[in-house]
C-alpha positions as CSV (number, residue, x, y, z in Angstrom):
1,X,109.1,117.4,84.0
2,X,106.1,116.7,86.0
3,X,106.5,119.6,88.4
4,X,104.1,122.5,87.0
5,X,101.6,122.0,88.9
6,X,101.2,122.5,92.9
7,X,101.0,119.3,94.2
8,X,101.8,117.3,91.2
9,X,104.4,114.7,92.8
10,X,101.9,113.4,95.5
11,X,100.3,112.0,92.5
12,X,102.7,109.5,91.7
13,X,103.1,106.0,93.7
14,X,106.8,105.6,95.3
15,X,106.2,101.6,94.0
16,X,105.2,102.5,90.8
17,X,108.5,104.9,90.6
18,X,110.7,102.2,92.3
19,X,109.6,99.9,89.7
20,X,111.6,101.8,87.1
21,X,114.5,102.5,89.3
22,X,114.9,98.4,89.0
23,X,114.3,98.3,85.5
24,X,117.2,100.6,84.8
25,X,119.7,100.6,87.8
26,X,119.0,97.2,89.0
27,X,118.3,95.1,85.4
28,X,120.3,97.8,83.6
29,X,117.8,98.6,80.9
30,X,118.8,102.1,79.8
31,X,116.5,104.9,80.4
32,X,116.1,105.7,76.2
33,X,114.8,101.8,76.2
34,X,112.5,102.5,79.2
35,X,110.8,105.4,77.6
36,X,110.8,104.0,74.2
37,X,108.6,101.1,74.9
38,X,106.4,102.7,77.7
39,X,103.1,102.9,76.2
40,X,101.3,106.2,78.0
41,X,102.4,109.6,78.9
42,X,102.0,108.2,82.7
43,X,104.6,105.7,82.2
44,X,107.5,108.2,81.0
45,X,106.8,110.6,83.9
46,X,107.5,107.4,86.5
47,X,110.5,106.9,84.2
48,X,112.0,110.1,84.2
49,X,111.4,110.5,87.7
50,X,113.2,107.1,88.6
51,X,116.5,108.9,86.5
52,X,116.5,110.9,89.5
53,X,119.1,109.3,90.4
54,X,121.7,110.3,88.0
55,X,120.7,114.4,89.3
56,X,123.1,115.8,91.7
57,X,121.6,118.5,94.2
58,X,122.9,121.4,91.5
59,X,121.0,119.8,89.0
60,X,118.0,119.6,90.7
61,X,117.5,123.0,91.8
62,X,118.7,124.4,87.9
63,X,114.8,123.2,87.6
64,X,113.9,126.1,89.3
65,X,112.2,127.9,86.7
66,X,109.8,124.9,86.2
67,X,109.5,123.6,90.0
68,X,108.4,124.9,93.2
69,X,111.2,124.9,96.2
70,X,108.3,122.6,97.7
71,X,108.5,120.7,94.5
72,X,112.6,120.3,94.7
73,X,112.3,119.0,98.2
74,X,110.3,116.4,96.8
75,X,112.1,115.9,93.9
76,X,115.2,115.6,97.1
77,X,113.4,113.3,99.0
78,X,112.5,110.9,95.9
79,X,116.2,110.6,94.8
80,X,117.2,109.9,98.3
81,X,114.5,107.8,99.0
82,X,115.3,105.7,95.8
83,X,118.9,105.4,96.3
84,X,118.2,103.7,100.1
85,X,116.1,101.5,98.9
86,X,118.5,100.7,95.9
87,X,121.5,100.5,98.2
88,X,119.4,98.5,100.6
89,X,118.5,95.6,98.0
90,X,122.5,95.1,97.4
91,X,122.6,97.9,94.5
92,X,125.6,99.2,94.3
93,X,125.7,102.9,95.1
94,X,124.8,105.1,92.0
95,X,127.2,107.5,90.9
96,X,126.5,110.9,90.2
């Protein structure tokens, strides 16, 4: 998980993230098949961050050892922010 770092999720695009919430909720490309042909370390982070989706809020703050309560705010606002815009382009909702 990216979240080690202060900071570390203002680094990543929303776009570039959305782009792999397509790939696997929208095209339906599983997330093993993502991460298995991404080519740099860059390009798994924007994948696991995209399986956001599939966290409920428990999840998400079990990562408390690694992540900030800044950091799981973000990590919130990401999966919330992904699954609008998912709902919003006709995706079904995503089940937790």
């Amino acid at each position: 998980m990216p979240c080690q770092h202060h900071g570390c999720m203002r680094q990543y695009d929303f776009e570039h993230i959305a782009f792999y919430a397509r790939k696997r909720y929208v095209e339906g490309i599983s997330t093993i098949v993502l991460l298995c042909n991404a080519k740099t370390e860059s390009e798994k982070t924007l994948i696991v961050l995209a399986s956001l989706l599939n966290l409920d809020d428990n999840e998400i703050r079990e990562l408390k050892p690694y992540c900030s309560l800044k950091c799981q705010r973000l990590l919130f606002d990401l999966r919330d922010r992904l699954r609008l815009m998912l709902e919003q382009e006709g995706v079904a909702s995503i089940a937790i």
